[in-house]
Backbone as a ProteinNet text record, in pm:
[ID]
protein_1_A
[PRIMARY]
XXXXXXXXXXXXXXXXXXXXXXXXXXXXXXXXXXXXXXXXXXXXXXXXXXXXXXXXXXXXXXXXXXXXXXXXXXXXXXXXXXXXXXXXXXXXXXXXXXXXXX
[TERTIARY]
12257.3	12360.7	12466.1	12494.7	12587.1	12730.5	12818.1	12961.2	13038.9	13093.2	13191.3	13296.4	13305.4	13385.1	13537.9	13534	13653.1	13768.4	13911.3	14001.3	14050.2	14189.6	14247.1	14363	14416	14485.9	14600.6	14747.7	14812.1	14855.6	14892	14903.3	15054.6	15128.9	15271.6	15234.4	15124.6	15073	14936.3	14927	14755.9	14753.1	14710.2	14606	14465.6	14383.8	14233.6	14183	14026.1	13940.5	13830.1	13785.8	13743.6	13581.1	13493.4	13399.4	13289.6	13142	13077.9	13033.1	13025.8	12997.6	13080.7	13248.1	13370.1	13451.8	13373.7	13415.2	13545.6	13633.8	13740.2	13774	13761.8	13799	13961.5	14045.2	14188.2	14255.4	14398.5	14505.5	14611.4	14634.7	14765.2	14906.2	14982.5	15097.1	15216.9	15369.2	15494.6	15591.8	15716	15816.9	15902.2	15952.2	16072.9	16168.9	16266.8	16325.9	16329.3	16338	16277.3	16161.8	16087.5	15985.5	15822.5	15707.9	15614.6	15503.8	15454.5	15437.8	15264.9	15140.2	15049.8	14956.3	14960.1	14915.6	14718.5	14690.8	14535.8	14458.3	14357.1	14268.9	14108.6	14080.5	13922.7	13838.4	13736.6	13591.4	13500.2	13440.4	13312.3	13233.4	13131.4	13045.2	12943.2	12926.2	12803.4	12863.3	12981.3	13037.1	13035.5	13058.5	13128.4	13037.5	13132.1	13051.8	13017.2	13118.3	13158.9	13249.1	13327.5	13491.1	13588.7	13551	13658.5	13765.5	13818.5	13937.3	13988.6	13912.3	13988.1	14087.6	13954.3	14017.7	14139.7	14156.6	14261.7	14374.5	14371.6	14451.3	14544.9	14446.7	14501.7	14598.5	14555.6	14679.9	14780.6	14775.5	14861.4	14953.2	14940.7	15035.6	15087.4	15017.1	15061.5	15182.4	15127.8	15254	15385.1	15382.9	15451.5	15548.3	15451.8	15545.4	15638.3	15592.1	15611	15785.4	15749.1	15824.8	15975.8	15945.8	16039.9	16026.4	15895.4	15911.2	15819.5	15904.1	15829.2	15722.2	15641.4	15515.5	15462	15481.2	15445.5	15294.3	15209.3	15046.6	15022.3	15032.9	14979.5	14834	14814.9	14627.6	14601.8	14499.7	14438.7	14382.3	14314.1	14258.1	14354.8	14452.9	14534.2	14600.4	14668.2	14669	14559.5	14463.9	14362.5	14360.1	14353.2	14341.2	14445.8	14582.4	14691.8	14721.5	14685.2	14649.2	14582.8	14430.4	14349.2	14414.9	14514.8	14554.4	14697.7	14739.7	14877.8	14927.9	14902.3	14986.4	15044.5	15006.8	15060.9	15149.3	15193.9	15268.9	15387	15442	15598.7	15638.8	15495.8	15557.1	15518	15506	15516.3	15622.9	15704.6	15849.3	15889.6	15973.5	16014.6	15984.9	15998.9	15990.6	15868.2	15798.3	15603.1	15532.4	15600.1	15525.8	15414.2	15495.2	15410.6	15285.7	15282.2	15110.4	15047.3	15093.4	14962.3	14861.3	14925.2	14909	14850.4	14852.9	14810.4	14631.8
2101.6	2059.8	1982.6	1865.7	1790.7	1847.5	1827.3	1866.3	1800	1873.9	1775.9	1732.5	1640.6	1516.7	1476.7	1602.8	1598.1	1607.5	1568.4	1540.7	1743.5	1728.7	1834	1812.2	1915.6	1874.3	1987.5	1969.9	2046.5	2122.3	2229.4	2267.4	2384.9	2413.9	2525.6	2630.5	2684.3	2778.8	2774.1	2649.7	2655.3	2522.7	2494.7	2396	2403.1	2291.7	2304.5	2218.5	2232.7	2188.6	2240.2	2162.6	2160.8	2134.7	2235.7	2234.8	2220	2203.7	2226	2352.9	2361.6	2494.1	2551	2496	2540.7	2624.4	2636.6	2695.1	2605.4	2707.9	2602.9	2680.8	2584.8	2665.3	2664.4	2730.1	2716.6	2765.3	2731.9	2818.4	2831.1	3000.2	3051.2	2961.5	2967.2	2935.3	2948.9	3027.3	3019.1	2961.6	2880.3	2851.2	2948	2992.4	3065	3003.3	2972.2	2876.3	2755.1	2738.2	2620.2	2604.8	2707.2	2730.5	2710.4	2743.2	2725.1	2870.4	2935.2	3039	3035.4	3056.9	3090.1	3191	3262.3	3412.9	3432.2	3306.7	3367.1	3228.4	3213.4	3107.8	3156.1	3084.1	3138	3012.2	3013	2932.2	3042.1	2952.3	3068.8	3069.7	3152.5	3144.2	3083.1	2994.8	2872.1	2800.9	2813.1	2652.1	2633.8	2789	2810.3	2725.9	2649.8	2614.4	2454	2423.9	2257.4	2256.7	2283.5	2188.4	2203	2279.4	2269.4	2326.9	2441	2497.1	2418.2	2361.9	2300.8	2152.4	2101.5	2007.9	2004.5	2141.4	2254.5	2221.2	2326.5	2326.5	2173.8	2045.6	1931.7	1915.3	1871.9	1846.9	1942	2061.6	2163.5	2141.9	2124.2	2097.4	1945	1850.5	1771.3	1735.6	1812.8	1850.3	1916	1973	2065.5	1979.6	1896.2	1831.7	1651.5	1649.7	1538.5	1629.5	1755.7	1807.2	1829.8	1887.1	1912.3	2059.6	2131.9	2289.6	2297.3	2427.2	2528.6	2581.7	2620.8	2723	2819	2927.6	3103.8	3080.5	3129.3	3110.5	3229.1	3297.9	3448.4	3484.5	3393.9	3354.5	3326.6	3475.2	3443.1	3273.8	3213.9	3114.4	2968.4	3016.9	2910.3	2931.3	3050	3060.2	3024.9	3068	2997.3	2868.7	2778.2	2648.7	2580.3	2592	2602.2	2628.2	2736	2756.9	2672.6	2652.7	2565.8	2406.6	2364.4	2212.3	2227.2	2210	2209	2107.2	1995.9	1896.5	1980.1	2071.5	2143.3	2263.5	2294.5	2419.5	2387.2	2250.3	2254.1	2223.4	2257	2271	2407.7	2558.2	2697	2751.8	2831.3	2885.1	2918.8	2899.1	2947.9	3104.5	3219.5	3314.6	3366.4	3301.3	3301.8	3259.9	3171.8	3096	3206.1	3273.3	3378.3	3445.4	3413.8	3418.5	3394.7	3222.3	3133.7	3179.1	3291.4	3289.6	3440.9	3488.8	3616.3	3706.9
1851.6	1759.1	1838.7	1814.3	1887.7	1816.1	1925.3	1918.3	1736.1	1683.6	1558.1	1631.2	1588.4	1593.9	1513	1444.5	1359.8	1444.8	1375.4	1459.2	1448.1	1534.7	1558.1	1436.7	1363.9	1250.3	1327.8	1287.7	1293	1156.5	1099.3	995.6	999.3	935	982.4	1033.8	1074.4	1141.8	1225.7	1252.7	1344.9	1384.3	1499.5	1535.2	1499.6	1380.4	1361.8	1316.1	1344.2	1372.5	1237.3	1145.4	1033.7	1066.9	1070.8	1103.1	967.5	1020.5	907.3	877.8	695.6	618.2	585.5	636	606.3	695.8	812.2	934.7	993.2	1062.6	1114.6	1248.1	1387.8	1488.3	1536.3	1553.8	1560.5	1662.4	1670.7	1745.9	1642.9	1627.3	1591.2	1653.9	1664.4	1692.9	1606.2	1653.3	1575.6	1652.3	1617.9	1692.9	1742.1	1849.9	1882.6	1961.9	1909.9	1977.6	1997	2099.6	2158.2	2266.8	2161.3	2231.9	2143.4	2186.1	2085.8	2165.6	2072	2093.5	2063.4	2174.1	2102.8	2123.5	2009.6	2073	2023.2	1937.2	1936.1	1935.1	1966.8	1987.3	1900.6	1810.3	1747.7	1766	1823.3	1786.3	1729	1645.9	1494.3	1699.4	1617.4	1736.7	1752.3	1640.1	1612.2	1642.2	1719.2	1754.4	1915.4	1957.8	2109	2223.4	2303.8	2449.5	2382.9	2278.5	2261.3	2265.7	2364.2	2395.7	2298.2	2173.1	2046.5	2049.6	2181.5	2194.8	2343.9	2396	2473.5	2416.9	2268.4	2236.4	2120.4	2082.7	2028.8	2131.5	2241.5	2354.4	2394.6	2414	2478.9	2322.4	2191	2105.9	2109.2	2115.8	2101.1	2198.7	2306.3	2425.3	2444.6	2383.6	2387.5	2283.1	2168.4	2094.5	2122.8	2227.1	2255.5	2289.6	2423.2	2532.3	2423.4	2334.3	2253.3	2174.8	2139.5	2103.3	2151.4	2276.8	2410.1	2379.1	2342.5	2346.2	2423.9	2507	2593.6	2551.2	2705	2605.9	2655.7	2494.1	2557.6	2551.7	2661.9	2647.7	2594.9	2502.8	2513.8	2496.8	2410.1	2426.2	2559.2	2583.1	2751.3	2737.6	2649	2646.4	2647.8	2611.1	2638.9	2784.7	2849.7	2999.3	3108.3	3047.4	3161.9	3201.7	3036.7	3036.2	3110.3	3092.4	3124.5	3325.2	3356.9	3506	3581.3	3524.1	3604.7	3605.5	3540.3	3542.2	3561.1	3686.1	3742.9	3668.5	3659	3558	3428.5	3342.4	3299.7	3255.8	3423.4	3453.7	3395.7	3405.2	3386.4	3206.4	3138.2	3029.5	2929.6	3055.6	3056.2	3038.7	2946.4	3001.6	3095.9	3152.2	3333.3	3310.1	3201	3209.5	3191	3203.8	3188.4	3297.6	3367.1	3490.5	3595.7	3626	3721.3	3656.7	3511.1	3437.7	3476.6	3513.4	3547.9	3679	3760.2	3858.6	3854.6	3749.8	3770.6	3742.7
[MASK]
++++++++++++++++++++++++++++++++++++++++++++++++++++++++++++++++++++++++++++++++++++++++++++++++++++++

């Protein structure tokens, strides 16, 4: 099954990804502050191991940084992603940073 191709949509509560059969792979997210908060990450599992939360992840943060909000990773899946690409540390909350590392 080749990867979907659909775009990443933002919605007042999720980053997603509109799959086929009505499946949608996403990230939770709420504002606090001036901050952007994301505490859960889902791919169905007929989808997993195509890039669809990474390609979740890159709008989500790029939103962020477009925004000027900080970001809580609380989704291990978004900290990981987040860790492995230093270009993205400096838009972690200073009070989160030592995550990346943990």
């Amino acid at each position: 099954m080749s990867p979907p191709t659909e775009k990443v949509v933002r919605t007042p509560r999720r980053f997603e990804i509109a799959l086929p059969g009505g499946a949608v792979a996403f990230a939770d997210y709420h504002l606090d502050g001036e901050a952007i908060v994301f505490p859960h990450t889902v791919t169905p599992p007929a989808f997993r191991g195509q890039g669809l939360a990474a390609r979740i992840a890159e709008a989500a943060l790029a939103y962020a940084r477009e925004q000027g909000l900080k970001v809580r990773p609380h989704c291990s899946f978004f900290r990981d992603y987040i860790a492995a690409r230093p270009a993205l540390h400096d838009l972690v909350h200073p009070d989160e940073r030592a995550s990346l590392s943990a």
